[in-house]
C-alpha positions in Angstrom: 74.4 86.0 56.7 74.7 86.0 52.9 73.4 89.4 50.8 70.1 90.0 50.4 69.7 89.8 46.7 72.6 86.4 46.6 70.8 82.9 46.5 71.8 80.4 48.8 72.0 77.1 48.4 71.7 75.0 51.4 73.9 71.3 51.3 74.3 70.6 54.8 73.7 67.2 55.5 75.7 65.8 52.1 78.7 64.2 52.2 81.2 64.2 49.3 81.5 64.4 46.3 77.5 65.5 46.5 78.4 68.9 47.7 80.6 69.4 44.5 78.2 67.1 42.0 75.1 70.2 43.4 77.1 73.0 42.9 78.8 72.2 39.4 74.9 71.4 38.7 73.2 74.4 40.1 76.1 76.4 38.7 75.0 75.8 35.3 71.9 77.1 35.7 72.7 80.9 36.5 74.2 83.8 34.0 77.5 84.6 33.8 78.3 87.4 36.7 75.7 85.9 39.0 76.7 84.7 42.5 75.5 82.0 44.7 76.4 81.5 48.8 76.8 77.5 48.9 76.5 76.4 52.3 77.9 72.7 53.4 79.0 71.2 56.8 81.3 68.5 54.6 84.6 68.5 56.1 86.0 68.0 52.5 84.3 71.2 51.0 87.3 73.5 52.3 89.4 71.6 49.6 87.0 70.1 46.8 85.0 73.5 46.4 88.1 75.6 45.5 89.4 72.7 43.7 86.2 72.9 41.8 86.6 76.9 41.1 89.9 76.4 39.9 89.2 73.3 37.4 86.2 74.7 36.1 87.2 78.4 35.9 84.3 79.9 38.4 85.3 82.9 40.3 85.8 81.9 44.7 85.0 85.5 45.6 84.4 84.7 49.5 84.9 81.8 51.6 84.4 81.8 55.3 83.0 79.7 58.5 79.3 79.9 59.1 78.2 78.4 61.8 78.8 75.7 64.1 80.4 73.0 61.5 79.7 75.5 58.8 81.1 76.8 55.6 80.5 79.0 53.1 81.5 79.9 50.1 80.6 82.7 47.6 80.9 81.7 43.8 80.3 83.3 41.1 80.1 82.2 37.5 82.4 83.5 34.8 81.3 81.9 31.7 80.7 78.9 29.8 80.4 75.0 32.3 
């Protein structure tokens, strides 16, 4: 469902704050610019996702249902973590 050339990363099955905890995490690890589709079935993501763009200054560019339970959420870094 996500671009072919945007990584996902897969946290179904985590409850929070792990969805968060993996993303700050993984987030680190790309370049400035790059994107990443984080998918998560945790009620809570809806809020503590953007929450988490918005604290640590990471671009929300997309966030929609998947499916079934499903969210997703397209992220992008913007600088320094």
């Amino acid at each position: 469902m996500g671009d072919d050339n945007v990584e996902e990363y897969d946290l179904r099955g985590l409850r929070c704050p792990l969805p968060v905890l993996k993303t700050r995490n993984r987030m680190r690890k790309l370049q400035p610019g790059e994107q990443i589709w984080v998918v998560t079935d945790d009620p809570l993501a809806a809020l503590d996702l953007p929450n988490y763009c918005n604290e640590y200054d990471q671009l929300l560019v997309e966030q929609r249902p998947g499916e079934g339970d499903e969210m997703r959420f397209l992220i992008a870094r913007r600088g320094n973590l």
